[in-house]
DOVOFI-526687 format. One line per 3 residues: number of its first residue (from 1); their letters; for each residue x, z, y of C-alpha. Coordinates in nm, 2 decimals, always signed. Each point is the difference from the previous one (the first is absolute). Layout:
<nodes>
NUM = A = X:Z:Y ~ ... .
</nodes>
This chain:
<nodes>
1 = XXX = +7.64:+13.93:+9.97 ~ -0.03:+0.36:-0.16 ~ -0.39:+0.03:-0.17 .
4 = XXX = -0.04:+0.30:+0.26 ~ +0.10:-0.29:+0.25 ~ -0.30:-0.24:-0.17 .
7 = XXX = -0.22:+0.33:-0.03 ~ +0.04:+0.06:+0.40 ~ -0.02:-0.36:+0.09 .
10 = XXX = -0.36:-0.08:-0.17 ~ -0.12:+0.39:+0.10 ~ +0.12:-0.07:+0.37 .
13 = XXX = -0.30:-0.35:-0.04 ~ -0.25:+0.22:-0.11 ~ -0.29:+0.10:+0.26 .
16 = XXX = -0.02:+0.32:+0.12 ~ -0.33:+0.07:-0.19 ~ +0.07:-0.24:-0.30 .
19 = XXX = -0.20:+0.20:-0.31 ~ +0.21:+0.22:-0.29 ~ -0.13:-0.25:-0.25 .
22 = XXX = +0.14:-0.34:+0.18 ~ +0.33:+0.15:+0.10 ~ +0.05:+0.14:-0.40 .
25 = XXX = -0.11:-0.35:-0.08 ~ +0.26:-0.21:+0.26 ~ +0.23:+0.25:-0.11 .
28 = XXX = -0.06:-0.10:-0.37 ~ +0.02:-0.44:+0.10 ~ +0.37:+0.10:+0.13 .
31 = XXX = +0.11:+0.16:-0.35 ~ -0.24:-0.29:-0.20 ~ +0.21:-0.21:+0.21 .
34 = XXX = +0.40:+0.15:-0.01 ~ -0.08:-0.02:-0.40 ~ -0.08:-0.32:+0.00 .
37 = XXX = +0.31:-0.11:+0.19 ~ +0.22:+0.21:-0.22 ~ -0.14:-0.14:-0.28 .
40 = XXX = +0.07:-0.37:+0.13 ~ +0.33:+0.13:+0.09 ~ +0.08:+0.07:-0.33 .
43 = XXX = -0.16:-0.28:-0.13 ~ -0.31:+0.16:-0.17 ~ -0.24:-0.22:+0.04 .
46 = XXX = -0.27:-0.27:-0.20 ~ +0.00:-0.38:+0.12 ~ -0.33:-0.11:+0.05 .
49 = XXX = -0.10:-0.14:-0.31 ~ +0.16:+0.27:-0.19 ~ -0.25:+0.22:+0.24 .
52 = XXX = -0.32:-0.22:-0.04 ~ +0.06:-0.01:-0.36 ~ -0.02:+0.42:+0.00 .
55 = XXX = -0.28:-0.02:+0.20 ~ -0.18:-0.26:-0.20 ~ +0.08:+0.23:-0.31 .
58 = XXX = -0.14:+0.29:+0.21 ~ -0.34:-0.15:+0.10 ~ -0.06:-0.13:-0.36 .
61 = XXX = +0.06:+0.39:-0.11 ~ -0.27:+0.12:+0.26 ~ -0.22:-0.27:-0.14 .
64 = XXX = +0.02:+0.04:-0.34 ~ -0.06:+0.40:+0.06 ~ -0.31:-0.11:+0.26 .
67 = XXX = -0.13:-0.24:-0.27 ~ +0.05:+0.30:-0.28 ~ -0.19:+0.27:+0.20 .
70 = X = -0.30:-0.23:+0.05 .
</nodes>
């Protein structure tokens, strides 16, 4: 399936009155979503504990900088 082919098929869903903002932001899901399964595709992608372990390192960052700022 072409992306104009995607692009139609989730437009051709879409109410007639559905809002600017939600149709920009359905719009936006579908290309979060084809990068995401390019990425697994190619293999670009964390396991889980490597991702937990960068979010762990993450939170503790915000923390520290919450803790420093009083």
């Amino acid at each position: 399936m072409t992306n104009k082919e995607k692009i139609q098929r989730l437009v051709s869903r879409f109410d007639d009155d559905i809002p600017l903002h939600v149709a920009v932001e359905r719009m936006a899901l579908l290309k979060d979503i084809e990068e995401s399964l390019e990425d697994l595709r190619v293999g670009d992608v964390l396991d889980h504990d490597a991702f937990m372990a960068e979010l762990d390192a993450e939170n503790e960052e915000i923390q520290a900088r919450v803790d420093a700022e009083g």
